[in-house]
N, C-alpha and C positions, 0 to 999 in steps of 0.2 A: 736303349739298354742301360742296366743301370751301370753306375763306375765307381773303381774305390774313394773314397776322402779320408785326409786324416784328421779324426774327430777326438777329440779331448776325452778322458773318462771322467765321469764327474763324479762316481759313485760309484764304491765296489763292496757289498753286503756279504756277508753271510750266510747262508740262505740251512743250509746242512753242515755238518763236518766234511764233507767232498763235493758240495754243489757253492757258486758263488751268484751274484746274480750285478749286472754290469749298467750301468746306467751314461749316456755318452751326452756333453755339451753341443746343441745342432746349432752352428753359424746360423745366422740371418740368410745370407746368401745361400746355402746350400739345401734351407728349411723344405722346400719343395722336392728336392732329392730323395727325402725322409718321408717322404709322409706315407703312411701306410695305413692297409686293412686288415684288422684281427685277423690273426692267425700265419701271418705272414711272418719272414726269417731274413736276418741279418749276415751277410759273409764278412768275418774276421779276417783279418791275414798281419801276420807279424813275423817277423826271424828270430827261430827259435834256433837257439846254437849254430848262427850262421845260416841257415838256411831258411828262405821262404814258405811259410805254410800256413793253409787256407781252410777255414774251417764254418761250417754253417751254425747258427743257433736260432732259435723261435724266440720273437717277441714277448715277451711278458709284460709288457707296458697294455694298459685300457686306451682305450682314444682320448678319453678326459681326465689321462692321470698329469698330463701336460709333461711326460717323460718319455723316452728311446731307451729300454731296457730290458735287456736278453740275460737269460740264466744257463750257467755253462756249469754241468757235474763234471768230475771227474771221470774218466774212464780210464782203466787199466791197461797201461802200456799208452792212454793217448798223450799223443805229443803237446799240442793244443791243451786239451781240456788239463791237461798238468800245469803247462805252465802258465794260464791259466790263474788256475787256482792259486797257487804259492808265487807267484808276481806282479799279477795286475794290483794297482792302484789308484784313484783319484790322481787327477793330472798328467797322467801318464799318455801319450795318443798311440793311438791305432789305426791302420786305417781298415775303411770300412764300407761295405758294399751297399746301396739302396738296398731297398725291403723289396723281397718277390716272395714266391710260392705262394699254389694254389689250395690249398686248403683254409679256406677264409671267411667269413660270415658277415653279411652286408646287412646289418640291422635297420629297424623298420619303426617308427615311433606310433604306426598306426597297426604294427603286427599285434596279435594275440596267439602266442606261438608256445608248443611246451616243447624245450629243447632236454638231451640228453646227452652223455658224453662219458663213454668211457677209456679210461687213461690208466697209466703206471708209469712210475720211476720220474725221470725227466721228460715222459710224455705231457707232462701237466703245462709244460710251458705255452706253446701255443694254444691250448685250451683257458688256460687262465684270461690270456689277452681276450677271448673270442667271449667267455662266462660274465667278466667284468665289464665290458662293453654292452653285450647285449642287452644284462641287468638294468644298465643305467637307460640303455638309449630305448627299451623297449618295455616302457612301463603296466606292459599286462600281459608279460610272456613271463614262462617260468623256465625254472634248471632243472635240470639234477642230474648231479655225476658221482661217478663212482671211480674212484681213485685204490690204485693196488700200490701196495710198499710192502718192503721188508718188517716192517714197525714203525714206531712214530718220529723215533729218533731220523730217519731216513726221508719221513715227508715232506717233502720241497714246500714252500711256501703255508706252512701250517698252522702260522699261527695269522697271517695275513686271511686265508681262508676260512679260518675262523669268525674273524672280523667280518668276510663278506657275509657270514651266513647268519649273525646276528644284524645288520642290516637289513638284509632281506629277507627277514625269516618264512613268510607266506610265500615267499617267489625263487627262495635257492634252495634247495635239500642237495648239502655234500652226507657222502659214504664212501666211510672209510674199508678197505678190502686190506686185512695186513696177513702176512703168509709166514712171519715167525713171531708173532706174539701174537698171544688169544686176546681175544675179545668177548665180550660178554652174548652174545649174540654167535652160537656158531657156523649161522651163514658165514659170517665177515671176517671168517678164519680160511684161509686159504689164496688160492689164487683166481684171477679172473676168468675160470672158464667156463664150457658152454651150461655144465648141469648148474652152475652159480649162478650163471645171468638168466638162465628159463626157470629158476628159483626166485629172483625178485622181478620178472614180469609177472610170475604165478601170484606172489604175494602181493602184489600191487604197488610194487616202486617204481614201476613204469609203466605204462600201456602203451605197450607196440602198437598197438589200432591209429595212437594219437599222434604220434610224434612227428614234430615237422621237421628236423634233422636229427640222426645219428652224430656224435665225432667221434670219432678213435685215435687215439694216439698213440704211440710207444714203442715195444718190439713186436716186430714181424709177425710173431706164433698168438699174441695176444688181439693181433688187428682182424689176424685171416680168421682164428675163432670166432670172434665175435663179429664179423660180416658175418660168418654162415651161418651163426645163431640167430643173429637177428633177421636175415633174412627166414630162415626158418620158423621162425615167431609171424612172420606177415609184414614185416617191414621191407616196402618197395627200397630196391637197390638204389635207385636214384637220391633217396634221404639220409644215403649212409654214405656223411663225408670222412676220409680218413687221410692221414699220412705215414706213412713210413721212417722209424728213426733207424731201424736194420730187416733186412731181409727177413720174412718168418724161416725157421727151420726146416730146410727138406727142399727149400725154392732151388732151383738151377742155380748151379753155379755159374760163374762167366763162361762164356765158349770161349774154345782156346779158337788162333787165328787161324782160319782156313786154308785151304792151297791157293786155293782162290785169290784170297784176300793177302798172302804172302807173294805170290807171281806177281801180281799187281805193284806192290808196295819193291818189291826189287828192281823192277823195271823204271818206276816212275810215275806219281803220281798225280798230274795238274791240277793243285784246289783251290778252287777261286772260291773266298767266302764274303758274306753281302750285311754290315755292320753300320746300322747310324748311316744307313745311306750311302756309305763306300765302299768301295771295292779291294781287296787284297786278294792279289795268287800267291802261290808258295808251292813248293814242290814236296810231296810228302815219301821218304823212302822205308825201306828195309828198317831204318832204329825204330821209326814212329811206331809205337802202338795203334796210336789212334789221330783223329784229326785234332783235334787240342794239343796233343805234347809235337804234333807235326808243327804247329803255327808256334806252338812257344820255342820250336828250335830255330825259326826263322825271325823271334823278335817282334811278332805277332799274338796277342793278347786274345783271345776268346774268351767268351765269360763261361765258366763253370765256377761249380762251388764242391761239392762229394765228390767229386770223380768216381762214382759209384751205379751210377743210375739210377739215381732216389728222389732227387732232389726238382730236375726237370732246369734250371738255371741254363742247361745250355740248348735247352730245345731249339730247334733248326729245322727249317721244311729244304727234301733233298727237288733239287729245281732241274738237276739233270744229273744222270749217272747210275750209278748203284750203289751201295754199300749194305755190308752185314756189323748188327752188333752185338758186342760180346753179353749186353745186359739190357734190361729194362722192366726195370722195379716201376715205372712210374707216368708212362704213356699210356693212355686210355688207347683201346680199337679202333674207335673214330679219329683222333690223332694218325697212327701209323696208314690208315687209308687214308688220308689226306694228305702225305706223306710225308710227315716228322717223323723226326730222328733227334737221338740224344748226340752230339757230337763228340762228347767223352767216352761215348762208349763204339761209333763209327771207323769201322774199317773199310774202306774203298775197295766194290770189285771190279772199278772200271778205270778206267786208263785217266778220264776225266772227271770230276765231279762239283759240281756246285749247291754252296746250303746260302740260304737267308735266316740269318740273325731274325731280319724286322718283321717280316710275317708272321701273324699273331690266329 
């Protein structure tokens, strides 16, 4: 599993008026720690006013940019992404999590592929790593993405995008999608939904019949659109890779804890969990929400990153017992029939219970 280090910043840009973008010096020694695949995410963690907090961001680095660099916007009321913004600097350290998540693109120097990708906001970041990758290592595959923003002034990496797309002019088509400022063209006034996007397959900015991967990125309402769209267009579900940066609108809220899962946790919980090949118990009660803040009251470290259900960092196959959980933005069917579980979001209905970290 991966583990934190504390890695130097080498580079803190600019990116937006609210977005910054992070770039981190990788020891020698810990170079293999790092090494990641497009599309992959970084866990932060710093003390912010005293207190410990842990935050995920998507890679924006290419494989051949010879850099480890994530782009963090601001968000309103977030803790992290403030501070963040108004105090990171070059030379400053942080520590910092190995690269997971599965949303990720294994380029092919003998593929001939036309790829697509639609994104908004700060969803461009793991798409970016995955565009500029592919471009270079995949010299007769194409792009083309479509990117939503409030206006120009908002667009993450715009003017670098730019650049990519004079580079590759034959092999990248970006489109721009802005939703308060016109554009000359009033397709690309608006927002990314479904009568937009079965408007540039009709016109021919994509062909759903071709595509060898969908990406999606961004919020929730704009991912789960545009899965249904494209599958209603004839794109097999299996080509459509997406991640989640918040729930789309209307998803289940968490479950509150059950009787179940409350009897249990008052009584006594035995959890033995199975990490890096060893073994830790801990007894999980009545405060624990879940198995995560159960181990970190005993001094015990599990790896999560959202605490949300989004993320998948704390995946865990349950090896005996039961447990219910409150969320799950991010397990596939086949996952929970094989019987992972998110352990951030795992409440115990059984008197015992056992997860393995290493099973994959």
């Amino acid at each position: 599993m991966a583990r934190f280090h504390s890695l130097r910043i080498a580079d803190v840009r600019r990116e937006t008026p609210d977005a910054v973008s992070v770039a981190f010096d990788i020891p020698e020694e810990t170079r293999d720690a790092f090494t990641f695949v497009p599309g992959q995410y970084l866990t932060l963690k710093a003390n912010v006013d005293g207190e410990p907090v842990q935050r995920t961001y998507s890679i924006c680095s290419g494989l051949d940019e010879g850099e480890l660099r994530v782009a963090i916007k601001r968000v309103e009321g977030g803790v992290f992404s403030n501070f963040a913004n108004d105090n990171l600097e070059a030379g400053m350290a942080l520590d910092v999590m190995g690269p997971q998540g599965r949303f990720t693109a294994q380029p092919s120097a003998e593929a001939r592929n036309h790829y697509v990708a639609f994104t908004a906001g700060s969803g461009i970041t793991p798409i970016f790593s995955i565009v500029k990758t592919i471009l270079s290592r995949e010299p007769d595959s194409t792009f083309t993405m479509f990117y939503g923003n409030r206006d120009r002034a908002s667009v993450i990496f715009r003017e670098q995008l730019e650049d990519l797309k004079d580079r590759f002019l034959e092999r990248f088509t970006l489109i721009h999608i802005l939703s308060r400022e016109g554009q000359d063209v009033d397709l690309l006034h608006g927002r990314l939904d479904s009568e937009r996007i079965e408007k540039f397959a009709e016109t021919g900015l994509f062909d759903a019949d071709a595509v060898a991967n969908v990406f999606l990125c961004g919020p929730g309402d704009m991912i789960e659109t545009s899965r249904a769209t494209l599958e209603k267009l004839g794109v097999p579900s299996e080509r459509i890779r997406f991640e989640l940066f918040t729930p789309a609108e209307g998803s289940p809220p968490p479950k509150p804890k059950s009787r179940e899962a409350q009897e249990a946790a008052e009584k006594g919980v035995a959890i033995e969990t199975v990490l890096d090949g060893a073994s830790q118990a801990f007894v999980m009660g009545a405060q624990d929400d879940n198995v995560v803040d159960a181990a970190h009251r005993h001094g015990i470290e599990l790896p999560f990153s959202c605490k949300g259900g989004m993320c998948c960092t704390c995946r865990c196959r349950l090896k005996e017992g039961e447990v219910e959980m409150a969320a799950n933005y991010s397990l596939e069917p086949w996952e929970l029939e094989a019987g992972f579980v998110l352990a951030c979001q795992s409440r115990p209905l059984t008197d015992k219970v056992v997860l393995d970290f290493d099973e994959v």
